[in-house]
Each structure stands twice: as C-alpha cells, then as structure tokens.
VOZA-113472 format. One record per residue (C-alpha): residue number from 0; residue in three letters; x, y, z. Coordinates in Angstrom, 3 decimals, padded with zeros to 6 digits. Last residue first. Example, Ala and Ser with C-alpha at 12.3 -4.5 7.8 and 13.67 -1.06 7.14 Angstrom:
// residues 2
- 1,Ser,013.670,-001.060,007.140
- 0,Ala,012.300,-004.500,007.800
END
This chain:
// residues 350
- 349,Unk,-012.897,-020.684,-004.646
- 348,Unk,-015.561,-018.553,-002.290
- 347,Unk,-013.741,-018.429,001.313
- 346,Unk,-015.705,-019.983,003.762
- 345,Unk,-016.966,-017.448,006.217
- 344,Unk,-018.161,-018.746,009.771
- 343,Unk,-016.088,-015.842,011.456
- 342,Unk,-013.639,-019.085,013.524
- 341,Unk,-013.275,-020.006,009.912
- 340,Unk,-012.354,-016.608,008.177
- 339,Unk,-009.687,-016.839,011.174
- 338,Unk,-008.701,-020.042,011.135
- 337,Unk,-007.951,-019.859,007.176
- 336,Unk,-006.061,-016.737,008.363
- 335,Unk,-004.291,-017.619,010.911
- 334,Unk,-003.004,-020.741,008.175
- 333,Unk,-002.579,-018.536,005.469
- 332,Unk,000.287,-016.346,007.680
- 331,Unk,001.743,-019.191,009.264
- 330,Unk,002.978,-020.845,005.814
- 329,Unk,003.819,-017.026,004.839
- 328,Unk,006.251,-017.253,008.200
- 327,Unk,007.604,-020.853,006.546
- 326,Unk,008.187,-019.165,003.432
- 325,Unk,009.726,-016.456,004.416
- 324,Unk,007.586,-013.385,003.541
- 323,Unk,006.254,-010.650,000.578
- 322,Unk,002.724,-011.608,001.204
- 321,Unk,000.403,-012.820,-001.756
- 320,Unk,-000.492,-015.852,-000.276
- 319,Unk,-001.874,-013.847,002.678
- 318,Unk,-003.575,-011.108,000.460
- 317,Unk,-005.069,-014.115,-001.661
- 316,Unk,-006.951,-015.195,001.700
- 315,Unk,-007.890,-011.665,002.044
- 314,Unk,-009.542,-011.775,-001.376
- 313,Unk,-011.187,-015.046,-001.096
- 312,Unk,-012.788,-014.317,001.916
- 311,Unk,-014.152,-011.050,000.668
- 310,Unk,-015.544,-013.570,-002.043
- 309,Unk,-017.070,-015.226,000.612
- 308,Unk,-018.664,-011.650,002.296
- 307,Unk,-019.867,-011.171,-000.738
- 306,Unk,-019.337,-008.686,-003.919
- 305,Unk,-021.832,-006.818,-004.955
- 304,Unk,-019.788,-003.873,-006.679
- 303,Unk,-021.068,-000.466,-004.384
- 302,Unk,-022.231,-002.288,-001.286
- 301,Unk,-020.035,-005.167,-000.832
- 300,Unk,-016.915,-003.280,-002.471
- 299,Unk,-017.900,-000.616,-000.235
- 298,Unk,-017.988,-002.670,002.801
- 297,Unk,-014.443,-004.288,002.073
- 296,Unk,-012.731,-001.103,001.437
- 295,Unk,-014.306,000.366,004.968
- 294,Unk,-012.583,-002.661,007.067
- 293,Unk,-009.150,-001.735,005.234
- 292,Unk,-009.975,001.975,006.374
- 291,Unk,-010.267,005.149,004.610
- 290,Unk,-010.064,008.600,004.543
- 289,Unk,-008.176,008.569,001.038
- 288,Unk,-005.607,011.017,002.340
- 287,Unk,-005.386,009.490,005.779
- 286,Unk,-005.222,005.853,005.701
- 285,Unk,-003.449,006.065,002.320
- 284,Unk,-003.408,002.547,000.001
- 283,Unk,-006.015,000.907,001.530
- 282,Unk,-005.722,-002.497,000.383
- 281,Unk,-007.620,-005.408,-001.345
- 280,Unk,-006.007,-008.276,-003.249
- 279,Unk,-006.829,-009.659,-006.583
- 278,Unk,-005.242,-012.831,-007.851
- 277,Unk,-006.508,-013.169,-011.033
- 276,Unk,-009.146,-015.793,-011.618
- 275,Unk,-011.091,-014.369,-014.425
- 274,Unk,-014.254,-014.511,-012.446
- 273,Unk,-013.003,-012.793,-009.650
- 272,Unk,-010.652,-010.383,-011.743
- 271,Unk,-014.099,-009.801,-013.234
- 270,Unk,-015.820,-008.820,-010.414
- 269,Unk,-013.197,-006.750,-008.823
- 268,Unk,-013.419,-004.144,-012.628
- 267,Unk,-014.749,-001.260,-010.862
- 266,Unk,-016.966,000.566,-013.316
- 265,Unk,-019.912,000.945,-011.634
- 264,Unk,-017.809,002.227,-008.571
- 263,Unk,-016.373,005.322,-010.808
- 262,Unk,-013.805,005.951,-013.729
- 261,Unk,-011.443,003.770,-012.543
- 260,Unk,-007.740,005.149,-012.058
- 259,Unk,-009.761,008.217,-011.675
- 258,Unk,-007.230,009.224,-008.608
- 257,Unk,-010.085,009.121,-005.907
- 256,Unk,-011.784,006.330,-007.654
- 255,Unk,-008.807,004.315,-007.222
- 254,Unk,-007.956,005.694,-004.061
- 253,Unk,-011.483,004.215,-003.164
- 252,Unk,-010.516,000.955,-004.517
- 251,Unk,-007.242,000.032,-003.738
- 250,Unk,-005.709,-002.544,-005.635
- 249,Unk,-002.198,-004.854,-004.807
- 248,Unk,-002.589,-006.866,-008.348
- 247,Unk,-001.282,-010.439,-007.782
- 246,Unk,000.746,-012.153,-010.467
- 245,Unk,-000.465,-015.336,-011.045
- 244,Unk,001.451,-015.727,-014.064
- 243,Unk,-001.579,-016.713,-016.094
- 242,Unk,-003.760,-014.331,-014.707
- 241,Unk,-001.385,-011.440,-015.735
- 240,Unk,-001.102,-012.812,-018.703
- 239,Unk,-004.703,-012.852,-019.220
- 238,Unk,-005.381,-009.112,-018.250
- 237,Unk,-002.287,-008.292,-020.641
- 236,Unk,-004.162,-010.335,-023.764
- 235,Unk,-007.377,-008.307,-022.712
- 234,Unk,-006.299,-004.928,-022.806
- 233,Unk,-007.988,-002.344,-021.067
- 232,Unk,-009.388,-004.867,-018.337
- 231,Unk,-005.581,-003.973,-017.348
- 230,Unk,-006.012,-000.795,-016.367
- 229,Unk,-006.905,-001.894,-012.325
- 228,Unk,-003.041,-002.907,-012.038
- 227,Unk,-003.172,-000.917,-008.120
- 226,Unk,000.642,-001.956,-007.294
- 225,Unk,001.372,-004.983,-008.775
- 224,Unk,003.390,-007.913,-007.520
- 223,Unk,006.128,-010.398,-008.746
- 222,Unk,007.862,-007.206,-010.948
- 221,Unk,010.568,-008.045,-012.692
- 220,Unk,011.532,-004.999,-014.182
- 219,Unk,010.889,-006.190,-017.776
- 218,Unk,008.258,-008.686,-018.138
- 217,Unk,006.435,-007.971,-015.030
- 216,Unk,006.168,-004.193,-015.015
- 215,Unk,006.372,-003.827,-018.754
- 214,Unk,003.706,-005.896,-019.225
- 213,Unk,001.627,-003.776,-016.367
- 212,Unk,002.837,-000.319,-018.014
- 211,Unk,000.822,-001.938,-021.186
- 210,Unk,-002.237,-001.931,-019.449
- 209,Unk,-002.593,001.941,-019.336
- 208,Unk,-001.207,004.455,-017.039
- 207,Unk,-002.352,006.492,-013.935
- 206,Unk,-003.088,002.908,-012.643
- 205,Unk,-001.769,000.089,-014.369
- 204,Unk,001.382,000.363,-012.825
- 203,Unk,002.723,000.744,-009.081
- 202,Unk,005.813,-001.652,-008.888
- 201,Unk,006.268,-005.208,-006.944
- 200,Unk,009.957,-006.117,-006.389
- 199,Unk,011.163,-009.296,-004.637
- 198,Unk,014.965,-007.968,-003.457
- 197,Unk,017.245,-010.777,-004.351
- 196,Unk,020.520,-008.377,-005.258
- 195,Unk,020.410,-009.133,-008.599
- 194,Unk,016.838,-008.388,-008.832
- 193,Unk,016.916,-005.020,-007.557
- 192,Unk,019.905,-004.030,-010.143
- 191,Unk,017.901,-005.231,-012.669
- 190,Unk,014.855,-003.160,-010.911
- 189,Unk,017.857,000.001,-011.454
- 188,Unk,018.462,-001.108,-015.190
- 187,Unk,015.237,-000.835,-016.212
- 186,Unk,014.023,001.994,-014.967
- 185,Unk,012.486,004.343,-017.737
- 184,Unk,010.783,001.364,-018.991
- 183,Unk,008.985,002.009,-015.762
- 182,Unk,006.849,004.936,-017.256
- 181,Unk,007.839,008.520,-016.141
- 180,Unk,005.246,011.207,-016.743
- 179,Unk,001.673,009.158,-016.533
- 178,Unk,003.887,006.835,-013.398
- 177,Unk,004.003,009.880,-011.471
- 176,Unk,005.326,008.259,-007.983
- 175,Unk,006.092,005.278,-007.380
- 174,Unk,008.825,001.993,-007.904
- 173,Unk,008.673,-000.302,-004.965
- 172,Unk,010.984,-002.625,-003.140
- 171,Unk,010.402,-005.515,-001.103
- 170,Unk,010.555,-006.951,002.945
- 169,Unk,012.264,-004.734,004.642
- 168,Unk,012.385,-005.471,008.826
- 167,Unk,015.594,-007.345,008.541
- 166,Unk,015.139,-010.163,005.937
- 165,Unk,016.312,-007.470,003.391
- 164,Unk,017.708,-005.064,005.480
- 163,Unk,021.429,-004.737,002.821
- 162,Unk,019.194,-004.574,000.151
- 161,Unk,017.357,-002.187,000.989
- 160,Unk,020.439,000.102,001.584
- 159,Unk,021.611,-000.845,-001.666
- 158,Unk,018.339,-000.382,-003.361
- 157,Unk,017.801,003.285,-002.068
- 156,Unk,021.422,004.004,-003.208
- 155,Unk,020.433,003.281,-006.775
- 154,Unk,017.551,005.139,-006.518
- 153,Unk,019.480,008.517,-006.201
- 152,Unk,022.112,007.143,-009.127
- 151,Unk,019.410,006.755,-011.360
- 150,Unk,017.889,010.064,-010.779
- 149,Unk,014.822,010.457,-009.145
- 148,Unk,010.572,011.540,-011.071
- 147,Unk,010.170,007.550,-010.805
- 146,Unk,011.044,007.339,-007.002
- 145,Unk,012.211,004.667,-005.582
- 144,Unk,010.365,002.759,-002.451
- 143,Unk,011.486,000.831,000.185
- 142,Unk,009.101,-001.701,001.645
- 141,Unk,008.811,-002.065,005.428
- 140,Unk,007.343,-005.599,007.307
- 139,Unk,004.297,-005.680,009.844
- 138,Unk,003.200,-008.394,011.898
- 137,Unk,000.100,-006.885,014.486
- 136,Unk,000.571,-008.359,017.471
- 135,Unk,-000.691,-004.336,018.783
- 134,Unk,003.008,-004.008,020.940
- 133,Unk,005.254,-005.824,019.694
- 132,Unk,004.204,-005.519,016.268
- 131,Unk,003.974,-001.485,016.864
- 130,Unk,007.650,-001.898,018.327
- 129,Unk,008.970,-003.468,015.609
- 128,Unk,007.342,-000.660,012.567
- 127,Unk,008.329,001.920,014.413
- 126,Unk,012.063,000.516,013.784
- 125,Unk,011.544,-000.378,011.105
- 124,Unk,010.500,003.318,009.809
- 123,Unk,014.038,004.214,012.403
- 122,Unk,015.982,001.759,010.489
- 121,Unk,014.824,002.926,006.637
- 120,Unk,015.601,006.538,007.788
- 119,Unk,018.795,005.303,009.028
- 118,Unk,019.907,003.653,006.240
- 117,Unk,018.810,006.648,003.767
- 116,Unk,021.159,008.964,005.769
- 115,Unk,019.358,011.271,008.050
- 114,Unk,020.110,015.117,007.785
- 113,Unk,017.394,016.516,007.747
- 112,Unk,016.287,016.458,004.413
- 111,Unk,016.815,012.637,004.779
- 110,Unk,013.123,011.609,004.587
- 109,Unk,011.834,012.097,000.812
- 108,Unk,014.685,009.677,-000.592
- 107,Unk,013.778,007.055,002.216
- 106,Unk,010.438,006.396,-000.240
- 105,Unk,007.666,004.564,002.108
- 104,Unk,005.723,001.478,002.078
- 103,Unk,004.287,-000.605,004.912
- 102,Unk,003.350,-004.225,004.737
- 101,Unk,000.732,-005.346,006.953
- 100,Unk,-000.443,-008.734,008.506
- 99,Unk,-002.737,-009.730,011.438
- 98,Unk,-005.225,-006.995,010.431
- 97,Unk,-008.407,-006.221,012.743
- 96,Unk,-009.373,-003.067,012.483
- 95,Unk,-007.675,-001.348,015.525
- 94,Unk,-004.524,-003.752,014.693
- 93,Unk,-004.000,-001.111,011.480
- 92,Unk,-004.413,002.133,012.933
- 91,Unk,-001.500,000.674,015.497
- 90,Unk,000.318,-000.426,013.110
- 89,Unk,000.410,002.949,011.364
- 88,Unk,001.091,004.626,014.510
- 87,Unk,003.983,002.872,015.003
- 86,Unk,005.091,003.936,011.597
- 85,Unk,004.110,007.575,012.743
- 84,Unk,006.092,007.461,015.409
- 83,Unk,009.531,005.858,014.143
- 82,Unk,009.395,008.222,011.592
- 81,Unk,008.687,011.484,013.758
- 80,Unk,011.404,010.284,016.309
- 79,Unk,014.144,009.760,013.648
- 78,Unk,013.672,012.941,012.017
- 77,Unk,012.746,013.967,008.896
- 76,Unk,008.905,013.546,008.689
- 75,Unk,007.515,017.001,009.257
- 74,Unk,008.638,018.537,006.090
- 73,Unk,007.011,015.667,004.362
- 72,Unk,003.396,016.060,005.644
- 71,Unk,002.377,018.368,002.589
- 70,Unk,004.302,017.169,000.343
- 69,Unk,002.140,014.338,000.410
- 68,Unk,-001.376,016.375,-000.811
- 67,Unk,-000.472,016.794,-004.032
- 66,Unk,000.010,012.807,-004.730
- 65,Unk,-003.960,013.382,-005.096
- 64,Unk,-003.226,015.954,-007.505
- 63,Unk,-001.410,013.567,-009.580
- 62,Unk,-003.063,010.673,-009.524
- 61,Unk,-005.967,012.507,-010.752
- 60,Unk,-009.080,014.796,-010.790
- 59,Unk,-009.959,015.089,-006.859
- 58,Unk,-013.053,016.858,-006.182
- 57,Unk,-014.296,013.757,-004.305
- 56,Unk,-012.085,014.650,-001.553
- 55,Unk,-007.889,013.808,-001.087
- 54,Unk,-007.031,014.556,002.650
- 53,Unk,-004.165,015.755,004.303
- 52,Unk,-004.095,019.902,003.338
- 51,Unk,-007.932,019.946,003.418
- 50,Unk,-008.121,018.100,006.687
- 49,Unk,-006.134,020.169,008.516
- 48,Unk,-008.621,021.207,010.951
- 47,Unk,-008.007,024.475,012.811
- 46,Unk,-006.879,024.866,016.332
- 45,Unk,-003.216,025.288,015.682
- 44,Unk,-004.033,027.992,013.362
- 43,Unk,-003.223,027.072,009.553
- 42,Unk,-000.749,026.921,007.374
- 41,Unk,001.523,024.841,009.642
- 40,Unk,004.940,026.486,011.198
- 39,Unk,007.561,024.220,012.244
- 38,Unk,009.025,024.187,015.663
- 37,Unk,009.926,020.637,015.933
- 36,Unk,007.810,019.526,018.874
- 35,Unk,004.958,022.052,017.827
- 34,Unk,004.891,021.001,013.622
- 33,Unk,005.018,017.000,015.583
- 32,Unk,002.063,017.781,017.468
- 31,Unk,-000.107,018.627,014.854
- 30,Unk,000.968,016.339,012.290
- 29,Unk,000.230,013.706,015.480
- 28,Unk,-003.190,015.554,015.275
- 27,Unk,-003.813,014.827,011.651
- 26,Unk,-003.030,011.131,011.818
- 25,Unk,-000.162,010.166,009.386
- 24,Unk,-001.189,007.388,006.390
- 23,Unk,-000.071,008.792,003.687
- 22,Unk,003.370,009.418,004.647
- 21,Unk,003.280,005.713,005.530
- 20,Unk,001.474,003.990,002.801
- 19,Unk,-000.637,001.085,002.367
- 18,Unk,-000.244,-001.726,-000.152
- 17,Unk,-000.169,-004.649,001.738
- 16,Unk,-003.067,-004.591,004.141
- 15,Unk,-003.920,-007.959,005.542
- 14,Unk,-007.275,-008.528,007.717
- 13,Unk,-008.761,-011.282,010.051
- 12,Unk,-012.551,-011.245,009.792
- 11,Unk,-014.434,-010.206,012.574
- 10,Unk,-015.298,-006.512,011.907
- 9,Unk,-016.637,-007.549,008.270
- 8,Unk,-019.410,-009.488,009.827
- 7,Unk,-020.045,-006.401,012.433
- 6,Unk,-019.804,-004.242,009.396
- 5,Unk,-022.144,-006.267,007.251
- 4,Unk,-024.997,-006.181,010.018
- 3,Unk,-024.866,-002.354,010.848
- 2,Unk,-025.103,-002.125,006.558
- 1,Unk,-027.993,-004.451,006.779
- 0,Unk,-029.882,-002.310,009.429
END
C-alpha cells in the first residue's frame, strides 16, 4: 500500500532529466520497425523479444559491458528519419512521466555511417527533439558528445558543428565512453577547444574511474557539470571541492548499480551529497538499457536509501538550477518548478 502511495506522490511532481541518452533510450518495437523499414536483418525472429540485446540485467559486471549493449541499436540509427524518431520518442517517454525539462545526449560520430555529415545528424536529433516539445510541452535541448576511444581530429569536428548550434537546439558538450581506458587528461586540448568556442561542457567521470577523473574534469577540461561523479566519497578533499564549486553531479542510480559504479543500494552515497551540500541531481541515464524511468529513480532512492519525498524536492529543484539554459529560460525553469513541487504540497528540504 505505501509503495501505491509514493508513486502517486512521485507521479505529481514536475520532473527534469539531464543526463539521459538517445541510443539508449530507443523502444524495442520502434528497433523493430526501423530493421523492416530499412531492410536490416536483427538476430532474432521478428516476433521475438529483444530485450537481451537492449537491456543491461543484474548480471551486468561493468561500464563496459553495459556500453555492450549500444552497438547494438547503432546500425539502425543512420538515417535522418530514424534520428529524428527516436528523439521524438524520447520526449515523448519523457512527458509520459511528468518532466517539463530534458536534455538529450548523443555522439554524431556513431550516426554518419550512412552517409550523414555530423551537422546533419546533430539537425535531424534536434530536429526530433522540436517537434516532441511541440508536441508533449516537454522543453528539451541536444548535447553533443565526443568520444574518448576517437581521434583528436574526429572530436574536433564534433565541437565545431556544436558549436556552430549552440543556442540552436544544442545546449553542451560531453566527453563518454570508456573512461577506465581513456581518462580525460587524454583530452585536454579538444575541451580547450570547447571552451573557446563558449560551449558549457559537463564530462562523464567519477564513475568507471576514481575521484581523481572528477579533478581533472573540472580543473582541467572545464567541466561545469558531472556526468554520474558517484567516486568521489573516495576522496574526501575532491568530494569537498566539488561542493565548494557547486558543481552538480548528473547521477543515475540504477545505471550506477548496473555498471558497479557503486557497489550496491547500501552503498549509494545520495545521503551524503545531501548532507554535504553538493548539488546532486537525479537522471536516468538509458530509458531502455537500464529499464528505467525518471519516476522509478525517485522511488528507489525512497525505498532503497531513505530519502523523502522533500529531499526528492530538493533534487529536482537542483536539476532546474543545474540546466544548461539562457538565463532568463533557466529563470522559467525554477519557477515551474517551485509551482510545481508546490501545487504537489512538497516543500523542498533546504
């Protein structure tokens, strides 16, 4: 009875997502239907369930395995219509549990095998992205990702084309991918490039590598956001700094358990980035191969961690401060969602 009671709580509050990802995030029968509009062969009967080829389990033993499962999808996402559907989708996944804001990554590098240039496949992922907003009032903003495992030169054209839709559906750029096997040190000079051009930069760290990929992150690269960060109860001086700068850390819990990024739910560090006063968000990371929701983070974290439906407050309210937007459109942002955890009768714990 209490968990039918939490849901319908959590089920009213407004919700921000802004670490979720698009190839990880593409409903199993639109994989379906996209293999049969493009001709492509799947490796299994049309019938069958494709869950094992989409979806990371409990069997999963790291980052990378679970990354395992995106090759899977990427043959089918290199055309215009298959982008521009599945980021649709996406907002559309999104508005069905109640989020007002979402920021969608995705690496053009793994979408121009068929012949797309990497402005295209960035305007077609917009694209998607515009007409889902139209359509679900959802807001939702693209962030270009470069891949550690790429050349320099590779990335480097990823920025440039970023940088030229900044303000124009992309809203950031991301560094992702192995991070164990290629730390960000390793890319420098391409974040400096980032910067130069005015392109606020958050990078995955602190998650298939230790605290000091976190330092390096927001010291060196110029990182304003985190991707995941949960590694950094590892060292205490980094946790601190990265309280001190206010940096928020984009986590995802159940990927996080998923990739043993945290060892398991008693382990989960939200309760001290409460205390500590970092500025923790919560996210979903993969729709698909985490088989989760944003509404579904926040219940576990209630269940599994004991945090309340206040501090959930807190955490989407940090979400909206967080956001990689105009100022006066972030101004908008935090005040829907003040009205929002008002109009739900939860005051967000301070």
């Amino acid at each position: 009875m209490r968990n039918i009671l939490v849901r319908e709580q959590l089920k009213k509050l407004p919700k921000i997502d802004l670490h979720l990802h698009l190839d990880g995030s593409v409903l199993p029968n639109t994989l379906r239907e996209l293999a049969k509009e493009q001709g492509k062969e799947l490796p299994v009967e049309a019938g069958s369930d494709l869950t094992p080829w989409m979806l990371a389990d409990e069997s999963c033993t790291s980052l990378k395995e679970y990354l395992s499962k995106f090759a899977f999808v990427e043959p089918f996402l290199q055309t215009p219509e298959a982008l521009e559907r599945v980021a649709y989708e996406v907002v559309a996944q999104s508005a069905a549990q109640g989020c007002r804001y979402i920021e969608v990554r995705f690496a053009p590098l793994l979408h121009i095998k068929g012949g797309l240039s990497l402005e295209e496949a960035m305007r077609h992922t917009i694209h998607g992205l515009r007409r889902g907003e139209r359509d679900f009032g959802v807001k939702a903003r693209g962030i270009a990702i470069c891949l550690r495992h790429d050349s320099y030169e590779r990335n480097e054209q990823v920025i440039l084309a970023a940088a030229k839709l900044h303000g124009d559906g992309i809203a950031a750029v991301d560094l992702a991918g192995d991070e164990a096997s290629f730390p960000p040190e390793l890319h420098r000079s391409l974040f400096a490039l980032a910067a130069s051009k005015g392109l606020p930069i958050t990078i995955h760290a602190g998650e298939a590598g230790g605290a000091q990929n976190v330092q390096e992150a927001i010291e060196s690269l110029g990182a304003t956001r985190i991707g995941h960060g949960v590694r950094i109860t590892e060292n205490p001086a980094i946790m601190e700094m990265v309280r001190r700068t206010g940096t928020p850390l984009e986590l995802c819990p159940l990927s996080n358990i998923q990739t043993k990024a945290v060892s398991g739910w008693d382990a989960y560090p939200i309760k001290a980035f409460l205390a500590a006063g970092i500025q923790a968000t919560i996210n979903t990371d993969n729709l698909t191969v985490s088989g989760t929701t944003i509404g579904l983070e926040y219940e576990l974290l209630m269940e599994k961690c004991g945090v309340t439906l206040e501090e959930i407050g807190r955490l989407i309210l940090n979400s909206a401060h967080a956001a990689f937007l105009e100022q006066e459109e972030k101004r908008q942002l935090i005040a829907d969602i003040e009205q929002g955890l008002e109009a739900a009768g939860v005051k967000p714990v301070l």
